[in-house]
N, C-alpha and C positions, 0 to 999 in steps of 0.2 A: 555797499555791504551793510546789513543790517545789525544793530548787535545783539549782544546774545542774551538780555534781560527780554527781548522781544521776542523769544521762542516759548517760553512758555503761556502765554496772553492767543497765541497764535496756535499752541495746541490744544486751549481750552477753547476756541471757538470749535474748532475741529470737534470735541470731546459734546459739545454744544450740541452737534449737526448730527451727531451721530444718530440720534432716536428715527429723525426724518429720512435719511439715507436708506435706512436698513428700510422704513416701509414702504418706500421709492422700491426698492431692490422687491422685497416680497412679491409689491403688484406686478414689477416687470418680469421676475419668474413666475408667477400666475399667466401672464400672457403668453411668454413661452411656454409651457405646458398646455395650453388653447390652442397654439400656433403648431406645435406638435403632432395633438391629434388631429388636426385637422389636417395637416397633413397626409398623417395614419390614412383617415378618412379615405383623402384623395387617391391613395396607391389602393386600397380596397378598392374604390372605383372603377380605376384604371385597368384592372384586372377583367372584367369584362367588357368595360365599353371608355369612348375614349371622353378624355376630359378636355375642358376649354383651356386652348393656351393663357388666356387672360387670367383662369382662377390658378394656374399652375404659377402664372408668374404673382399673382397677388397674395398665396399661399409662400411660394420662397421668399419675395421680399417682407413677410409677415416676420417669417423664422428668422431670418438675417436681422432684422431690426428690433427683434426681443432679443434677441442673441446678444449682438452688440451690445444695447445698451444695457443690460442685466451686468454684465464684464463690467462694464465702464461703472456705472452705478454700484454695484458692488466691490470693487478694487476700493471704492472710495468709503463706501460705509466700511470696508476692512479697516482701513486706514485713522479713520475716525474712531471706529468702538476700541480699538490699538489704544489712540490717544486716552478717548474715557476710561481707558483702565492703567492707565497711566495717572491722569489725573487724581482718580478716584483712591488709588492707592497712596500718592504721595500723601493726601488728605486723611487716610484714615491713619497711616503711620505717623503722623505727624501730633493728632490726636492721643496715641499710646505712648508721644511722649519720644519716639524716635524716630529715625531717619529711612527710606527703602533700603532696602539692601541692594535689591538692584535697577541698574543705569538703564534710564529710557531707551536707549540705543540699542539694551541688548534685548528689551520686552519688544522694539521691534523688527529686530532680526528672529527673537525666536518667534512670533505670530505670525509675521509675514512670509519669511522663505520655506519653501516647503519644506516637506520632510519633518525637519527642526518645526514646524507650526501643527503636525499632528498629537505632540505631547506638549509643549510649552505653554501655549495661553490656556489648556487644565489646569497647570501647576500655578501660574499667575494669580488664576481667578479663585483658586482653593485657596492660594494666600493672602487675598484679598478678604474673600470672606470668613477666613479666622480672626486678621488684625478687625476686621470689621464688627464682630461678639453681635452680641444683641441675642433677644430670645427667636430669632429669625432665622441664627444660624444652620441648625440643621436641616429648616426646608432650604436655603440658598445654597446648601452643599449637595442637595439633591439635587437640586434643577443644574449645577457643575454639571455634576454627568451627568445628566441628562442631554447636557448638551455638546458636552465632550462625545460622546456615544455618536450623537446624531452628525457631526461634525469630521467624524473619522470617516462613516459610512457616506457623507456626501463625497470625501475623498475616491473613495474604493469604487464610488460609482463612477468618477470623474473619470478615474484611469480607466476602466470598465468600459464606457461608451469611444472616449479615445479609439483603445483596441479595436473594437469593434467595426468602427466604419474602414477599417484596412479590409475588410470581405466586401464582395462586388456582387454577393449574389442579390436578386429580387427580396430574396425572404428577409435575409440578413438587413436586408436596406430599410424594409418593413419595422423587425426586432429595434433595429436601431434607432429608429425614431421614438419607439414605443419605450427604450429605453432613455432618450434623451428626455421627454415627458417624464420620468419618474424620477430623472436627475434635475429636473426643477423641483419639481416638487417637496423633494428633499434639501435641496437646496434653499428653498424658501422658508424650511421648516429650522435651518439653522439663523434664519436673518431673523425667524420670529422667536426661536428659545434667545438666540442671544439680546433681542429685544426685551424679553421677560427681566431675564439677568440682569440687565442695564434698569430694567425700574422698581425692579427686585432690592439689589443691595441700596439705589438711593433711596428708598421706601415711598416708592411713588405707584398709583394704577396704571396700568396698560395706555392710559391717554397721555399721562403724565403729570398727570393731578396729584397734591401732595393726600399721602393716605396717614389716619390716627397711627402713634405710634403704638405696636402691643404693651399691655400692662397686665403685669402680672399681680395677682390680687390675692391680698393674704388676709384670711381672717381673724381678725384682733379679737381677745377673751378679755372681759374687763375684770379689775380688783371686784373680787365681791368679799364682804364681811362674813367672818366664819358666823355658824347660828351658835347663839349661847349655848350652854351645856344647862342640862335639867338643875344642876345645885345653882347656878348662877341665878338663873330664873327665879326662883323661891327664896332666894336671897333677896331678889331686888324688890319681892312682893313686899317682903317681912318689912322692908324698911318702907317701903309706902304706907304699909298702914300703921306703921310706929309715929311717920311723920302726918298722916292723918287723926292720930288720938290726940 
């Protein structure tokens, strides 16, 4: 049994992996979205003339193998940007001086189980980048929803294509591939906002490279001398040429 100083060293690795995870995940939902319409393709095909059983099984074990590993690959970059937003909060609340308010256990029960994961990691990541300030703020609060939005709708399409494949017709079978293709896509489009997000608040580019931090730039007026006043001036003359005679 390992102890428990060991858990968090073990969630920053995780918190680590996360960047690479999520673009592991994008290209294998890219693939499924490929594997898809190709698919698509195929049952177009088949509709007039018949197809090769070799591309019929090379097109299913195409779908089955982006399927799979998108699942597996993605449960795990879940897991990991969970951790990074664990990490990233203890660190920035730590910074202002206090403590999270809330227990790792419960950021990932509300991220991870459904239902409870359609509104929670919003509410995390908005309070992440509050305690987070900076003049960054209100574009990081946009890209939030932004990806809250996009993150709901991968859901609604999730259950969407589920339902779907319970109908047995030809068309229906068609539609639903067509749909399974737009729920990668979408899909892939949460593994990339959430990647923004993740190099967003550490203020990092898209690769991961550290980016200037913004500076806000104010313009300094300097002391200037008032101009003498016209008496002053004629005074000052008078005594030059007193001290000249």
């Amino acid at each position: 049994m390992q102890k428990k100083s060991d858990d968090p060293s073990r969630r920053e690795r995780w918190a680590e992996s996360a960047p690479g995870l999520l673009t592991l995940t994008m290209a294998l939902l890219a693939l499924a979205c490929v594997a898809e319409l190709f698919r698509y393709g195929i049952l177009l095909y088949n509709r007039t003339r018949l197809v090769n059983p070799r591309v019929l099984m090379a097109s299913d074990a195409l779908v089955v193998f982006a399927e799979v590993a998108s699942i597996i690959i993605g449960v795990s970059a879940a897991v990991a940007a969970v951790s990074w937003l664990v990490v990233r909060r203890g660190e920035h609340f730590a910074r202002a001086g206090s403590r999270d308010p809330r227990r790792a256990r419960t950021m990932f029960l509300g991220s991870l189980v459904p239902v409870l994961s359609l509104a929670m990691p919003g509410v995390y990541l908005t309070e992440l980048v509050d305690v987070r300030g900076g003049i960054e703020r209100t574009k990081l609060l946009t890209l939030v929803r932004i990806w809250w939005a996009v993150w709901v709708l991968d859901w609604v399409l999730v259950l969407t294509v589920t339902l779907w494949r319970f109908r047995d017709t030809l068309q229906a079978e068609a539609d639903g591939v067509l749909l399974s293709a737009v729920g990668a896509v979408v899909a892939a489009a949460v593994a990339f906002s959430t990647l923004l997000l993740i190099r967003g608040i550490d203020s990092q580019g898209l690769r991961g490279a550290d980016r200037a931090t913004p500076t806000r730039w104010v313009i300094s007026v300097g002391r200037t001398e008032p101009a003498p006043s016209p008496s002053e001036s004629e005074s000052a003359v008078s005594d030059e040429k007193v001290t000249t005679g």
